[in-house]
Each structure stands twice: as structure tokens, then as C-alpha cells.
C-alpha positions, 0 to 999 in steps of 0.5 A, spaced: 500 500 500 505 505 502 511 501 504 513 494 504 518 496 510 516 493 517 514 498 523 519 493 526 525 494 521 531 497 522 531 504 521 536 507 517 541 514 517 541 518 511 549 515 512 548 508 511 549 504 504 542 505 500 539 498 499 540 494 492 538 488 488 545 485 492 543 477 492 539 475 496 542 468 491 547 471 488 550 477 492 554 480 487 556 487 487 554 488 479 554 497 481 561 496 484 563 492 478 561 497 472 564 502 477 571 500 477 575 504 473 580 498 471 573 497 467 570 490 467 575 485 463 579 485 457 581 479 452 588 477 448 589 482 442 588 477 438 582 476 438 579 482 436 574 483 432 571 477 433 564 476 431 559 474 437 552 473 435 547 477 440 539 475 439 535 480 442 535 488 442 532 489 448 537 492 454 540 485 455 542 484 448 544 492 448 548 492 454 551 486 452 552 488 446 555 495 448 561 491 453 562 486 448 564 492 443 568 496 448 572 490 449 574 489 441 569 484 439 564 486 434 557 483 436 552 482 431 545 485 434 538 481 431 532 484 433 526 482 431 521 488 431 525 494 435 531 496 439 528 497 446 524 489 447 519 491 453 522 498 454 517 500 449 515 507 449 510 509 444 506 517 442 500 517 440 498 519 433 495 526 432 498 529 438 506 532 439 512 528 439 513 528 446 507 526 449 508 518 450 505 511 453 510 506 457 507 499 454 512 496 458 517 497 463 515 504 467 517 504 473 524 503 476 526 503 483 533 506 486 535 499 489 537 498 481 544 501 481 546 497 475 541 500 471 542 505 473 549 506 472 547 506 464 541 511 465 546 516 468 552 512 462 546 516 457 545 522 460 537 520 462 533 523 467 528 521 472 523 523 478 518 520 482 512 516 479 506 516 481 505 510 485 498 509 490 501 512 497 507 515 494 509 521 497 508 523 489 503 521 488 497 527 490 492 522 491 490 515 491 482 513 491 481 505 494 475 503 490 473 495 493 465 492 492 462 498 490 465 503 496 470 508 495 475 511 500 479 518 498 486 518 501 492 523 501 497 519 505 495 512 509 493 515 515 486 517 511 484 510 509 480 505 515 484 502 519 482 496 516 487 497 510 493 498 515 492 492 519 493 489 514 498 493 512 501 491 519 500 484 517 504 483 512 509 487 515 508 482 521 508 477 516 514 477 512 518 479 519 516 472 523 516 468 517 522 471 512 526 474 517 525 481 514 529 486 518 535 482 518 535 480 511 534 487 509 540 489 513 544 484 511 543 486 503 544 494 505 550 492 508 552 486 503 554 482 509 554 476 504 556 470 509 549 473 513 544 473 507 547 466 504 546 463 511 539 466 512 536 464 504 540 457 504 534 456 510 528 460 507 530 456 500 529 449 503 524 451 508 520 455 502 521 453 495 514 449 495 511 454 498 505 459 494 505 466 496 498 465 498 500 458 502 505 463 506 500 469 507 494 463 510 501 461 514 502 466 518 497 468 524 497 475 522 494 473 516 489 469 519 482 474 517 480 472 511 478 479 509 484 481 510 489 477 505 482 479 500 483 486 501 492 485 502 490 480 494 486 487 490 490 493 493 497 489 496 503 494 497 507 498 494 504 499 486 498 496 488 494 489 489 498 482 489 493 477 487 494 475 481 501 473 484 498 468 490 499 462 485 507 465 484 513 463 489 514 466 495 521 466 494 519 470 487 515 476 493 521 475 498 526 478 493 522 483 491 521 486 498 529 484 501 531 489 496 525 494 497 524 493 489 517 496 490 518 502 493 520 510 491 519 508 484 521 513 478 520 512 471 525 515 465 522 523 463 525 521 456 521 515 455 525 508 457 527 506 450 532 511 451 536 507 454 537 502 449 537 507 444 541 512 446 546 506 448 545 503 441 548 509 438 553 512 444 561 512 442 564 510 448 570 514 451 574 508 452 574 503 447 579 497 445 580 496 438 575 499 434 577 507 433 574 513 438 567 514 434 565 507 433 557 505 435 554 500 435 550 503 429 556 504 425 557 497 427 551 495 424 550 500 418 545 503 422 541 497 423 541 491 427 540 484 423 533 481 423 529 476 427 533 470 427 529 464 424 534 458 426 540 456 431 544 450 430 551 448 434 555 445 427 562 442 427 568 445 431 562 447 436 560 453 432 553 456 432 550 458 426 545 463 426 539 463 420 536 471 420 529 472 416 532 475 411 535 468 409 542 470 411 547 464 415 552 466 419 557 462 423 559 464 430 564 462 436 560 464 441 552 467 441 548 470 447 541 469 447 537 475 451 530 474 447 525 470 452 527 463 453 520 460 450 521 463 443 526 457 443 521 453 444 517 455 438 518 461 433 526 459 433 528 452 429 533 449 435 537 444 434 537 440 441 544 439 441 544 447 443 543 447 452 543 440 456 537 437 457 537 439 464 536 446 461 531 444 456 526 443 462 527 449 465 525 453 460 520 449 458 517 450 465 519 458 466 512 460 467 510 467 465 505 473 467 500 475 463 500 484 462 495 489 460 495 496 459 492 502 455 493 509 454 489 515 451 491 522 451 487 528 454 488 535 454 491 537 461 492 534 468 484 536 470 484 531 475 488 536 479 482 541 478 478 541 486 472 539 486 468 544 489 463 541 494 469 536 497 475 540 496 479 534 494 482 532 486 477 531 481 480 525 479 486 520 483 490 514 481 485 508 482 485 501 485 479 498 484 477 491 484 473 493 478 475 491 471 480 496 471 484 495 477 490 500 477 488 507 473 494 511 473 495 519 472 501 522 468 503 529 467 507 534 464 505 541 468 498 544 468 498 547 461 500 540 458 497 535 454 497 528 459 497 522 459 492 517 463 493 509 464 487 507 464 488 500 465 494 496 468 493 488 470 495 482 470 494 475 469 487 473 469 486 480 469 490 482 463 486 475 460 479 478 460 482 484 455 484 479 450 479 479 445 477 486 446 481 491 440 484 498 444 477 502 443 472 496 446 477 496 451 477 503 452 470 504 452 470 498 458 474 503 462 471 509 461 464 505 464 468 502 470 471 509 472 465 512 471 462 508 476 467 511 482 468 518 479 460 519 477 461 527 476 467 526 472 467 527 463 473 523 463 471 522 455 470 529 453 478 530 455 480 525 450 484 528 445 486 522 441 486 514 440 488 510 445 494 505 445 494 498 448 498 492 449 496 484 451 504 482 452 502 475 452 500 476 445 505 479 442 509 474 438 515 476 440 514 475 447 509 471 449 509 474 456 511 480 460 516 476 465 517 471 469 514 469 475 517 462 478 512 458 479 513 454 487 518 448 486 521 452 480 528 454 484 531 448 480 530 451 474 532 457 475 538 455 478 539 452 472 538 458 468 542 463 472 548 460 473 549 457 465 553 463 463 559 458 468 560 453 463 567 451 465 561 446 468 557 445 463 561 439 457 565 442 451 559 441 446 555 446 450 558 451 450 558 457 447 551 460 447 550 464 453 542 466 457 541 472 459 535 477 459 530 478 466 527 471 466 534 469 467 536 472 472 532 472 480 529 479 478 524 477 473 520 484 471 526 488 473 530 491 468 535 490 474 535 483 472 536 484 464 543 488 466 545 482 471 545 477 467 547 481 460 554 483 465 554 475 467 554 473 459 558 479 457 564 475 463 562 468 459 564 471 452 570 474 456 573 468 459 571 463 453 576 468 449 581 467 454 580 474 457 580 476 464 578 481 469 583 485 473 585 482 479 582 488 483 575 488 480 574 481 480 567 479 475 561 475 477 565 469 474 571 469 478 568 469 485 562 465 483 565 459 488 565 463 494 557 465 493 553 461 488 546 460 488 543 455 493 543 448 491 538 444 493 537 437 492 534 433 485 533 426 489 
């Protein structure tokens, strides 16, 4: 609802270390690495300018494909649709340029300190986004079976709603040990979150988000979990995550990954474009004012049709336009199931064992949509209340999560009406962008009876279903319980001295292969840990005074649980 921080927590001083995304199964230090002015690895000289194929141009695949280049290799991006993947920024027509919508990631948390470093890389601003209850946010409407409540601040709610705030802040302390977790990761005390994780994993990988809530005692109320399932915390209602992992909800929460979000003035496809187009300063190998652009003449390769491992444990690659080319190493960063269906694969590419995991890899449903309208009116004062015309809504209506986005009181703004997931996004599947609108625009009349949403419209509207757009089939992950196994597995591919020699050389990355699934933090990690792959498979190293995740992988893998 406001914060997912226990009353109970631990205070921290403007002094200490600001919470990250550092573990709590992998807790590596990717913030520290980037930083590093010895840089994040080399390889022999004679290797520059090998080619390494990177599926995918979404911020994995660019962020891979970036480091792989100011190391004097030469990446071959393929891109099936556009440069950006789910950090997909779109205007709406017939309304000037800056006037956008975030069809996927929108909202970015500070505890993501590797994304970070390449929005400030980049030169990209942000301020607060207007989540429920933030402090940002003007006002928040919690409209539950027919019954609306207004609130500025969580205190103008019923006390209903902070029970059961206060029990899931009691929930998550006496069943997942919060505060000393959440200390440790602000402090990168690794051998503490190792020690209190390997006890959770063990004890909660079978367990669901719901299991854990109807656990805990403080949860007891029946009421209260349903209310906790619509309206949640931090962005809002968490129900369509119940069936999910609480292992999945745990490492969200430690790392505060929910809370004091910001999203990206320019629009977040920014970040990938303007790195697809930047001219690093320190550059091995290709002359000062080489891009990735001017790498590619421009354009990145097309969608990749077939991926085969041939003789001399080569991978080739077929693109769409009927080009082969054959590389000693490749990353795949686009979602694992399109190798399941719209990539012809040879089996020989992943061990078996990799196989199922991507088989199972369970992914999240998405919906949104947008429309124009010609100011902030929802900022205007109701003169019978004195409260806003209008505020960010969550309701258990259709709608679910209705958010407000502007740009000054004289400026053209945006409404999301709708944001959902799950079964909530499956409902707006068969609906085109105007039915869908049309049942947004009745179901936010209902709360907001005096308000003519509709005559502030000022163009068409803009949606997504993430499930079906081809090259996606999904919004992200969400490990489904018993799935830690799988996501080991997957995480920890890019350490292929493990694997047998003729299954290397393709590399995993991208949010579903990391822990952080639906973070863009999580594409940044695992596009570091393939990028140290590519290194180590080429004979490159670290420097010895920034050793990178592979190098110190022994000292805090991933919890291993047992198979038999």
C-alpha cells in the first residue's frame, strides 16, 4: 500500500549504504563492478574483432552488446521488431512528439544501481512516479465492492487497510526474517544473507505466496489477505501473484524493489537507444567514434529464424532475411520460450537439464492502455469536497490500477487507464484498444460519477496484451513454487567451465534469467554475467582488483538444493 518496510525494521541514517538488488542468491556487487575504473575485463589482442552473435535488442542484448564492443569484439545485434524489447515507449498519433505511453517497463526503483549506472552512462533523467501512497503521488482513491475511500497519505484510509498493512509487515518479519535480511543486503554482509536464504530456500521453495500469507497468524482474517490480494503494497494489489513463489515476493521486498519508484522523463527506450548509438570514451580496438550503429550500418540484423551448434562447436545463426552466419560464441537475451517455438533449435544447443527449465519458466500475463487528454484536470478541486477531481485508482473493478501522468498544468497528459495482470490482463484479450477503452471509461465512471473523463480525450488510445505479442509471449517471469531448480539452472549457465565442451558457447541472459524477473535490474545482471562468459571463453580476464561475477562465483553461488 505505502511501504513494504516493517514498523519493526531497522531504521536507517541518511549515512548508511542505500539498499540494492545485492543477492539475496547471488550477492554480487554488479554497481561496484561497472564502477571500477580498471573497467570490467579485457581479452588477448588477438582476438579482436571477433564476431559474437547477440539475439535480442532489448537492454540485455544492448548492454551486452555495448561491453562486448568496448572490449574489441564486434557483436552482431538481431532484433526482431525494435531496439528497446519491453522498454517500449510509444506517442500517440495526432498529438506532439513528446507526449508518450510506457507499454512496458515504467517504473524503476533506486535499489537498481546497475541500471542505473547506464541511465546516468546516457545522460537520462528521472523523478518520482506516481505510485498509490507515494509521497508523489497527490492522491490515491481505494475503490473495493462498490465503496470508495479518498486518501492523501495512509493515515486517511480505515484502519482496516493498515492492519493489514501491519500484517504483512508482521508477516514477512516472523516468517522471512525481514529486518535482518534487509540489513544484511544494505550492508552486503554476504556470509549473513547466504546463511539466512540457504534456510528460507529449503524451508520455502514449495511454498505459494498465498500458502505463506494463510501461514502466518497475522494473516489469519480472511478479509484481510482479500483486501492485502486487490490493493497489496507498494504499486498496488498482489493477487494475481498468490499462485507465484514466495521466494519470487521475498526478493522483491529484501531489496525494497517496490518502493520510491521513478520512471525515465525521456521515455525508457532511451536507454537502449541512446546506448545503441553512444561512442564510448574508452574503447579497445575499434577507433574513438565507433557505435554500435556504425557497427551495424545503422541497423541491427533481423529476427533470427534458426540456431544450430555445427562442427568445431560453432553456432550458426539463420536471420529472416535468409542470411547464415557462423559464430564462436552467441548470447541469447530474447525470452527463453521463443526457443521453444518461433526459433528452429537444434537440441544439441543447452543440456537437457536446461531444456526443462525453460520449458517450465512460467510467465505473467500484462495489460495496459493509454489515451491522451488535454491537461492534468484531475488536479482541478472539486468544489463541494475540496479534494482532486480525479486520483490514481485501485479498484477491484475491471480496471484495477488507473494511473495519472503529467507534464505541468498547461500540458497535454497522459492517463493509464488500465494496468493488470494475469487473469486480469486475460479478460482484455479479445477486446481491440477502443472496446477496451470504452470498458474503462464505464468502470471509472462508476467511482468518479461527476467526472467527463471522455470529453478530455484528445486522441486514440494505445494498448498492449504482452502475452500476445509474438515476440514475447509474456511480460516476465514469475517462478512458479518448486521452480528454484530451474532457475538455478538458468542463472548460473553463463559458468560453463561446468557445463561439457559441446555446450558451450551460447550464453542466457535477459530478466527471466536472472532472480529479478520484471526488473530491468535483472536484464543488466545477467547481460554483465554473459558479457564475463564471452570474456573468459576468449581467454580474457578481469583485473585482479575488480574481480567479475565469474571469478568469485565459488565463494557465493546460488543455493543448491537437492534433485533426489
Amino acid at each position: 500500500m505505502t511501504s513494504t518496510v516493517p514498523t519493526t525494521a531497522v531504521q536507517h541514517s541518511d549515512e548508511q549504504p542505500p539498499i540494492t538488488m545485492f543477492g539475496p542468491d547471488f550477492p554480487y556487487a554488479y554497481d561496484d563492478f561497472l564502477a571500477h575504473p580498471a573497467g570490467i575485463g579485457q581479452i588477448p589482442a588477438t582476438e579482436h574483432g571477433a564476431e559474437v552473435a547477440v539475439v535480442g535488442g532489448g537492454l540485455s542484448g544492448i548492454v551486452t552488446a555495448y561491453e562486448l564492443m568496448k572490449m574489441g569484439l564486434k557483436p552482431v545485434v538481431y532484433e526482431a521488431d525494435e531496439i528497446g524489447g519491453r522498454l517500449r515507449t510509444v506517442g500517440f498519433e495526432g498529438c506532439e512528439a513528446g507526449l508518450t505511453a510506457e507499454m512496458g517497463a515504467m517504473r524503476f526503483p533506486p535499489s537498481s544501481t546497475a541500471l542505473q549506472h547506464y541511465i546516468d552512462l546516457v545522460g537520462l533523467t528521472t523523478r518520482p512516479f506516481p505510485n498509490p501512497l507515494a509521497p508523489s503521488t497527490p492522491s490515491t482513491v481505494v475503490d473495493l465492492k462498490g465503496e470508495s475511500h479518498y486518501a492523501e497519505t495512509i493515515d486517511d484510509l480505515p484502519q482496516v487497510y493498515r492492519d493489514v498493512m501491519n500484517a504483512w509487515n508482521a508477516c514477512l518479519e516472523e516468517g522471512a526474517d525481514f529486518s535482518d535480511m534487509n540489513r544484511a543486503m544494505r550492508e552486503r554482509d554476504v556470509p549473513r544473507i547466504r546463511e539466512i536464504w540457504a534456510r528460507l530456500v529449503e524451508k520455502l521453495d514449495n511454498q505459494t505466496f498465498y500458502g505463506f500469507l494463510c501461514d502466518s497468524e497475522a494473516f489469519k482474517s480472511f478479509r484481510h489477505r482479500e483486501i492485502f490480494g486487490q490493493v497489496g503494497f507498494g504499486t498496488g494489489g498482489w493477487d494475481t501473484d498468490f499462485p507465484n513463489s514466495i521466494l519470487e515476493i521475498l526478493r522483491v521486498v529484501y531489496s525494497e524493489a517496490d518502493d520510491h519508484h521513478r520512471g525515465i522523463v525521456e521515455g525508457s527506450q532511451q536507454l537502449p537507444l541512446r546506448l545503441w548509438e553512444r561512442e564510448p570514451a574508452k574503447i579497445v580496438h575499434w577507433p574513438l567514434g565507433t557505435s554500435l550503429s556504425s557497427l551495424h550500418g545503422g541497423d541491427p540484423r533481423p529476427a533470427v529464424t534458426r540456431l544450430t551448434r555445427t562442427a568445431g562447436n560453432r553456432i550458426t545463426v539463420t536471420d529472416a532475411a535468409g542470411d547464415i552466419r557462423t559464430y564462436r560464441a552467441a548470447v541469447f537475451t530474447a525470452q527463453s520460450w521463443l526457443l521453444l517455438s518461433k526459433i528452429a533449435c537444434d537440441d544439441a544447443l543447452f543440456p537437457i537439464d536446461h531444456w526443462t527449465a525453460m520449458e517450465r519458466t512460467h510467465y505473467m500475463e500484462s495489460s495496459k492502455l493509454f489515451v491522451p487528454v488535454d491537461r492534468p484536470f484531475w488536479l482541478d478541486k472539486d468544489a463541494r469536497t475540496g479534494r482532486d477531481t480525479m486520483s490514481m485508482t485501485l479498484t477491484d473493478r475491471m480496471t484495477r490500477g488507473t494511473y495519472l501522468l503529467d507534464d505541468g498544468p498547461d500540458r497535454p497528459a497522459v492517463i493509464c487507464l488500465s494496468y493488470t495482470w494475469c487473469d486480469d490482463s486475460l479478460k482484455w484479450l479479445p477486446l481491440s484498444a477502443n472496446e477496451r477503452m470504452e470498458v474503462m471509461l464505464k468502470s471509472l465512471g462508476e467511482i468518479y460519477p461527476d467526472v467527463d473523463i471522455r470529453s478530455h480525450i484528445i486522441g486514440n488510445p494505445v494498448t498492449v496484451s504482452w502475452e500476445n505479442e509474438p515476440w514475447f509471449m509474456g511480460a516476465f517471469k514469475a517462478n512458479l513454487p518448486g521452480h528454484y531448480r530451474y532457475q538455478r539452472r538458468l542463472f548460473t549457465h553463463f559458468m560453463q567451465d561446468r557445463l561439457p565442451e559441446d555446450k558451450r558457447g551460447i550464453f542466457l541472459a535477459g530478466d527471466d534469467i536472472s532472480w529479478t524477473a520484471g526488473w530491468a535490474e535483472g536484464a543488466v545482471q545477467t547481460a554483465l554475467n554473459a558479457v564475463w562468459g564471452v570474456m573468459h571463453q576468449f581467454g580474457g580476464t578481469t583485473d585482479p582488483t575488480n574481480p567479475g561475477p565469474g571469478d568469485v562465483y565459488d565463494e557465493i553461488a546460488p543455493v543448491e538444493l537437492p534433485e533426489d
